[in-house]
C-alpha positions as CSV (number, residue, x, y, z in Angstrom):
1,X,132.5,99.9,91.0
2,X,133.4,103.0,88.7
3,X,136.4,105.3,89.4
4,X,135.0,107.5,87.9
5,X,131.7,107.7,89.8
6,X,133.6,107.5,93.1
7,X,135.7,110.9,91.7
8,X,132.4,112.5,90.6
9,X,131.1,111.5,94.3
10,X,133.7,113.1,95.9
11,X,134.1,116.0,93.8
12,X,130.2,117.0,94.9
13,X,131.3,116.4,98.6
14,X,133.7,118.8,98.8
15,X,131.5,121.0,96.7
16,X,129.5,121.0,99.5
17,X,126.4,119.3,98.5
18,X,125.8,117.9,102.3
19,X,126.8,120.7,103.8
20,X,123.5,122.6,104.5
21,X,123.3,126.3,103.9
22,X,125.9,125.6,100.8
23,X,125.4,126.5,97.1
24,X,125.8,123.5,96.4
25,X,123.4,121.9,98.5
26,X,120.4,121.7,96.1
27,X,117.5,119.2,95.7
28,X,118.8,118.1,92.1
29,X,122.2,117.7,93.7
30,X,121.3,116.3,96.5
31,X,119.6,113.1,94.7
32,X,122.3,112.5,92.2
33,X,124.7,112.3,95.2
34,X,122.4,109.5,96.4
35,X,122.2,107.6,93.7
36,X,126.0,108.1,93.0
37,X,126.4,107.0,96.7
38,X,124.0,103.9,96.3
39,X,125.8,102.4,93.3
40,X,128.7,103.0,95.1
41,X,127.3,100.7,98.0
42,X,127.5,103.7,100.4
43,X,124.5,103.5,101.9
44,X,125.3,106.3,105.1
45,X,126.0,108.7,102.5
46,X,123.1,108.2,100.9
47,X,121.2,108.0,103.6
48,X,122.4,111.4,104.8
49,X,121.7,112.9,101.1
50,X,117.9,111.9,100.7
51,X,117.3,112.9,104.1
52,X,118.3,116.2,103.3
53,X,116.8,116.6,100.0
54,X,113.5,115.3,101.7
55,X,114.2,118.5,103.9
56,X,114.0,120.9,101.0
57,X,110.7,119.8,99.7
58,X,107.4,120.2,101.0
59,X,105.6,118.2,103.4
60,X,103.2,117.0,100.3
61,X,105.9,116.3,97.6
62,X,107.7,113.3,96.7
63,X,111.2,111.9,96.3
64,X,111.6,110.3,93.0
65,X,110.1,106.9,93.0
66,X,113.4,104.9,92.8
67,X,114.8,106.9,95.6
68,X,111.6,106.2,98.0
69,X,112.9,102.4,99.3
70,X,116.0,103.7,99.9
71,X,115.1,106.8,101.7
72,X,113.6,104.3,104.1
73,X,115.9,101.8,104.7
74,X,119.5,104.1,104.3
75,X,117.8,107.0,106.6
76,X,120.0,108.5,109.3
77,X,117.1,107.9,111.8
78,X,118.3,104.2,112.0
79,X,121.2,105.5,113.6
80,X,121.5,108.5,114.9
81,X,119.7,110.4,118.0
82,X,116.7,112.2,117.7
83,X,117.0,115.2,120.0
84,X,114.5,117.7,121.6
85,X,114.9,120.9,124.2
86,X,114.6,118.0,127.0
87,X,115.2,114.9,125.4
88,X,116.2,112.6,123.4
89,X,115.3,109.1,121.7
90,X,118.8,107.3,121.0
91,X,118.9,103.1,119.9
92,X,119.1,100.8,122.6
93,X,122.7,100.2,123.6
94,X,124.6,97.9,125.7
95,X,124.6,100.4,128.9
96,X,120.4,100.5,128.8
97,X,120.7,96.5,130.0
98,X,119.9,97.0,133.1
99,X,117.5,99.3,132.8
100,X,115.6,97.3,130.1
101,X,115.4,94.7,132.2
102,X,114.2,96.2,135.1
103,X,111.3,98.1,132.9
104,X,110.3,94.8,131.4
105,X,110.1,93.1,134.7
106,X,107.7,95.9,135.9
107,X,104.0,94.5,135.1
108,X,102.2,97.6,135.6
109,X,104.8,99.4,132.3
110,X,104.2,95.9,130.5
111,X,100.7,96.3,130.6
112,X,100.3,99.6,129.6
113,X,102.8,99.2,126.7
114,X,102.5,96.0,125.1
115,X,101.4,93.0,126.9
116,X,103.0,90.4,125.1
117,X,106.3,91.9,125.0
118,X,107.9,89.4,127.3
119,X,110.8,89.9,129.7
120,X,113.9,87.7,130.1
121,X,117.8,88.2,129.2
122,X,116.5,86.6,125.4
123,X,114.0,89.6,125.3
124,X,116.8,92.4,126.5
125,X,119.2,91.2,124.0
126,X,117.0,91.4,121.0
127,X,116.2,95.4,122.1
128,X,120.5,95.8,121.5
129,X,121.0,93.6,118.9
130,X,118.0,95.2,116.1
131,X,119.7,98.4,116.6
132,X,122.7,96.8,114.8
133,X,120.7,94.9,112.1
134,X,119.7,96.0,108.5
135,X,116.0,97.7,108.5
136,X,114.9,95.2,105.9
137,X,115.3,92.5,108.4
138,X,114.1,94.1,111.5
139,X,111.5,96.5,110.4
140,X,111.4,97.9,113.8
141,X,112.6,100.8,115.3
142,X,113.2,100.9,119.2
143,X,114.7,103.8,120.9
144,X,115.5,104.4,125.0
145,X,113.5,107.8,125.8
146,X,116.5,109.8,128.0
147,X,117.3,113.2,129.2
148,X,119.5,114.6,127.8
149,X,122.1,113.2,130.6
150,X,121.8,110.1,128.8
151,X,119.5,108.6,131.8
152,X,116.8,106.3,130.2
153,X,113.4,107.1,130.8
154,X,110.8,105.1,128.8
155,X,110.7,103.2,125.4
156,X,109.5,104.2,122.1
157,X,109.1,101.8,118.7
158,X,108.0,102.3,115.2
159,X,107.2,98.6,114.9
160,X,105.8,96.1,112.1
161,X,107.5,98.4,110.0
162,X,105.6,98.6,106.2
163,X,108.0,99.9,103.7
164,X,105.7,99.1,100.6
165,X,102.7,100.8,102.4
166,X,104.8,103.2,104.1
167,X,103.0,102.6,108.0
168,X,104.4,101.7,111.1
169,X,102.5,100.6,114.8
170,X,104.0,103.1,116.9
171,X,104.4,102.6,120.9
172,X,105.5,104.9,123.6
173,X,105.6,103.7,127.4
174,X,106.6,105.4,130.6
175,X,107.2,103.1,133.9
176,X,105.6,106.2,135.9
177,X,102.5,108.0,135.0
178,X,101.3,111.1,135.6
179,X,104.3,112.2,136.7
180,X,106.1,112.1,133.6
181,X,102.8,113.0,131.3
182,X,104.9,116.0,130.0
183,X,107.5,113.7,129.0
184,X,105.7,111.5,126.8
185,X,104.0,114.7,125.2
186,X,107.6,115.3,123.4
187,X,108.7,112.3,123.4
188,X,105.4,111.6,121.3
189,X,106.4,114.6,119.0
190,X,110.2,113.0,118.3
191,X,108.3,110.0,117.3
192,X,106.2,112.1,115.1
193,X,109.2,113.8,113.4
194,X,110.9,110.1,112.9
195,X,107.7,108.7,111.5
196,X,106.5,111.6,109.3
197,X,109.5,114.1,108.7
198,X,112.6,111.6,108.6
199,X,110.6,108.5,106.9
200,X,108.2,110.1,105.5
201,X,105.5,107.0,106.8
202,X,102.4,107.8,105.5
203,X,100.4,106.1,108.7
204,X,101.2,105.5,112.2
205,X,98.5,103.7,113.9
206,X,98.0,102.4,117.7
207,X,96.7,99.8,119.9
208,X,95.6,100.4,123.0
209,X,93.4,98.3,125.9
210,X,89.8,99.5,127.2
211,X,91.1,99.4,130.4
212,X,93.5,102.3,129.6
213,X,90.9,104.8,129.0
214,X,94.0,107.4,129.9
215,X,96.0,106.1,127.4
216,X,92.7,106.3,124.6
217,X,92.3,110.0,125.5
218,X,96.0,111.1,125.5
219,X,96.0,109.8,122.4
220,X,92.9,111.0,120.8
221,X,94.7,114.8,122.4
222,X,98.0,114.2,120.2
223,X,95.6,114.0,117.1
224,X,94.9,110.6,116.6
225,X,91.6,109.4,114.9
226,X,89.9,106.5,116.2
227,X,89.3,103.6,113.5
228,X,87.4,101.3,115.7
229,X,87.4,98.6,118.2
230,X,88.6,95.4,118.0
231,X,86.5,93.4,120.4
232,X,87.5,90.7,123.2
233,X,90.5,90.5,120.6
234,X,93.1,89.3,122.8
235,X,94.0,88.1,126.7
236,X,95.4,90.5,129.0
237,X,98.8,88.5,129.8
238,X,99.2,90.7,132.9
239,X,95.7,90.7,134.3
240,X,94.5,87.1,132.5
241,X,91.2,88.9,131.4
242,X,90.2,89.1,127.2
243,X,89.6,92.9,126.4
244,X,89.0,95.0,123.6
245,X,91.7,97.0,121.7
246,X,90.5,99.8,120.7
247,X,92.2,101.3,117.3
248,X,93.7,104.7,116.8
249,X,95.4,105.7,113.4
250,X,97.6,109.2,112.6
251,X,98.2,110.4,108.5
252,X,101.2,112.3,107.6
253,X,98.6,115.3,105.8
254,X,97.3,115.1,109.5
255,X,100.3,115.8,111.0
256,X,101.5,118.7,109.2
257,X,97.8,120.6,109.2
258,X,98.2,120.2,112.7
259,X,99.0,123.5,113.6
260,X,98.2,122.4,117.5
261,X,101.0,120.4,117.0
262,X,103.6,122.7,115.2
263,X,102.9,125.1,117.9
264,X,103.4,122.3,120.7
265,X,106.4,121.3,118.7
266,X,108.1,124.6,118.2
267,X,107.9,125.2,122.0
268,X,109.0,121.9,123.6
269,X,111.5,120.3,120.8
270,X,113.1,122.9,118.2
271,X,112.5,126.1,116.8
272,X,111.7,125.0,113.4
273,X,109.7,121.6,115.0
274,X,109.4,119.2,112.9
275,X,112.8,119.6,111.7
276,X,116.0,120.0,113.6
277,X,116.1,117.2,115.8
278,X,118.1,114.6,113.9
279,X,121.8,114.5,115.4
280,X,124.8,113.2,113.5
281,X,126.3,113.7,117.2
282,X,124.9,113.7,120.7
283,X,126.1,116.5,122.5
């Protein structure tokens, strides 16, 4: 570890280069702090830095290639809150217990969300403990869907996490439906800003039952693109019957064209929608 890399490291950070709205929080900057921070073994800080820098590009350009793993697995995301004008997706933590178990012990959320989930303390405890592991090794993202109280609402995931391919199976589940419709709508848009603006994924892509024609429409409204059916591909674990699963994928140049969504977005989560809902803090 060089002294003199960690002086050069913290000379830029009190130039300001993660400070946004600073002089010295430029693009160039911003990625020599990262990799500065990464052969430091400070992943956080780089984290924070590529996350940034990804924020002063456009929607179609690039970090440098070297940079692109890292931006993945060092994001911010991983850790911190993602926050709209209603609510918020935070990790799983030890005070969602209860309420994890109760929502996986509710058969009509299981089978609208993922069948073969499972329940059980075993199942609980892995929801805590991959917010505390390294994203290599988890390659899943859950979060507790909450107001902004703090009182958890649904789930959300990112899961089978790709990093080569850069795509992610995204799920989204609400115990009670249609009452909290509205919810998932931006609850569905923070996922979007995770997925596309903070890891830059350049697919999400769904599952969903042919019994749930409610769930196939919603998401055919959100701009997803059906891909095809897979058919009689698994057993229902809830109702015991084989279905078909019908396939929906979502691409990043989708997503941003979208101006359905920016609009939606700009209205229900932040100003600026799709950025400005990371938070280092929840307040």
């Amino acid at each position: 570890m060089s002294k003199e890399d960690a002086l050069a490291l913290a000379g830029m950070k009190a130039q300001g280069v993660l400070t946004p709205g600073a002089s010295a929080h430029q693009y160039e900057a911003l990625c020599e702090y990262a990799t500065l921070a990464l052969k430091l073994q400070r992943p956080i800080e780089a984290g924070w830095a590529l996350h940034y820098a990804s924020d002063l590009q456009k929607p179609s350009e690039y970090l440098p290639h070297d940079l692109l793993m890292p931006s993945l697995v060092c994001h911010p995301v991983w850790h911190h809150p993602l926050k709209s004008k209603n609510l918020m997706l935070i990790r799983p933590q030890e005070q969602h217990r209860a309420f994890l178990t109760g929502l996986l012990q509710t058969s009509s959320f299981v089978e609208r969300y993922n069948s073969f989930i499972g329940n059980g303390p075993s199942v609980v405890e892995g929801f805590i403990q991959r917010a505390h592991l390294p994203p290599l090794q988890t390659k899943q993202l859950d979060w507790i869907v909450a107001d902004l109280n703090g009182e958890p609402l649904g789930l959300a995931c990112l899961a089978d996490l790709d990093f080569e391919n850069r795509r992610a199976e995204w799920l989204l589940g609400f115990p009670e439906l249609p009452k909290m419709r509205q919810k998932m709508v931006e609850a569905a848009l923070l996922l979007f800003v995770a997925a596309f603006a903070c890891l830059r994924l350049e697919k999400v892509y769904g599952y969903v039952y042919q019994s749930n024609v409610s769930a196939q429409e919603a998401t055919l409204h959100l701009g997803f693109q059906k891909e095809g059916v897979l058919r009689t591909h698994v057993r229902n674990r809830v109702t015991g019957k084989r279905e078909d699963l019908h396939v929906f994928g979502f691409l990043r140049d989708e997503f941003f064209e979208s101006r359905y969504l920016e609009k939606l977005g700009r209205k229900t989560v932040s100003q600026n929608y799709p950025q400005g809902c990371l938070k280092l803090y929840i307040s």
